[in-house]
C-alpha positions in Angstrom: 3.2 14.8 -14.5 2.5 15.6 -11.0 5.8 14.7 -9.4 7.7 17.9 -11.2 4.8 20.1 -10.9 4.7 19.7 -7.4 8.0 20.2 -7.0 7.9 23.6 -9.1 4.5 24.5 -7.0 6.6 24.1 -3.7 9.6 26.0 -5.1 7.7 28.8 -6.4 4.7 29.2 -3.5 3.3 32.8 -4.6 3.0 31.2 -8.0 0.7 28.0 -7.1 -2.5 29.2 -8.7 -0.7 29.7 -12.2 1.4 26.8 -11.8 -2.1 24.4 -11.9 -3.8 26.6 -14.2 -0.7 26.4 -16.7 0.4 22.6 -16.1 -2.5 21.0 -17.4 -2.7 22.7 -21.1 0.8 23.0 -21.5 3.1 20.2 -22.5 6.1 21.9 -22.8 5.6 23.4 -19.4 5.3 20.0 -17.5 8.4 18.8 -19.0 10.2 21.6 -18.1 9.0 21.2 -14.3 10.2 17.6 -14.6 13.1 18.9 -15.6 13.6 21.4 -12.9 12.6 18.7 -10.7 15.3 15.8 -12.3 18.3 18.9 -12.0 18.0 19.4 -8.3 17.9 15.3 -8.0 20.9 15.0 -9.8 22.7 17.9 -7.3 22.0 16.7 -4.5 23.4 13.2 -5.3 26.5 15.3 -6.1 26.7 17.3 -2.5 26.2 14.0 -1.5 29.5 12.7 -3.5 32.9 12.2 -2.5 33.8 12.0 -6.8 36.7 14.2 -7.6 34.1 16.1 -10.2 31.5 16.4 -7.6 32.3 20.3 -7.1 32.3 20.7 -11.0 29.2 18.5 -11.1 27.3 21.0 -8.6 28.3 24.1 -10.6 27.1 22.6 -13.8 23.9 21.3 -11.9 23.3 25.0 -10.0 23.9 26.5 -13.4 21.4 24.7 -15.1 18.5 25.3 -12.3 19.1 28.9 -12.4 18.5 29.0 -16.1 15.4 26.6 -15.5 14.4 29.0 -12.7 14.2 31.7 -15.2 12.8 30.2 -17.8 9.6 28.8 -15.6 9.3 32.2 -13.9 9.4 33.9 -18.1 7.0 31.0 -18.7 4.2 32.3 -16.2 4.8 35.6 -16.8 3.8 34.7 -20.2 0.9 32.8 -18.9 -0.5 35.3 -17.0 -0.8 38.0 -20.1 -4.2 38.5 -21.1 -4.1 39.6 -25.1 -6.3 42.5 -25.5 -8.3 42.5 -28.4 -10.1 44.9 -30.0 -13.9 44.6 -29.4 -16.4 43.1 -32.4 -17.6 44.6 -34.7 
């Protein structure tokens, strides 16, 4: 678990304190991290390439970390909504 959560934490520095309050309780989350973490592996093997895909292989790799990007910043932004609810009655 800690491996792609680090890796998010270090990317996204302003957002630590949510990062480690989110990453235990959600599932979903980690794998995403490890995700995030396993795309920008995979790119840099490419930039370091002499294939003749590596340029397509980078685009395709940079593509799909941007959409990761967004998705984990949407994914805290979530996390960090408190639900109002009405007081008891």
């Amino acid at each position: 678990m800690e491996n792609g959560v680090a890796f998010v934490k270090s990317c996204f520095r302003e957002r630590t304190k949510a990062i480690e309050e989110l990453a235990p309780r959600n599932e979903g989350f980690r794998d995403l991290c490890d995700d995030f973490l396993t795309a920008h592996e995979e790119k840099l093997q490419w930039e370091r390439s002499s294939d003749p895909e590596r340029d397509e292989r980078i685009a395709e790799y940079q593509e799909l970390i941007n959409s990761m990007r967004i998705e984990i910043e949407q994914t805290l932004a979530r996390a960090a909504i408190v639900p109002f609810r009405p007081p008891r009655r």
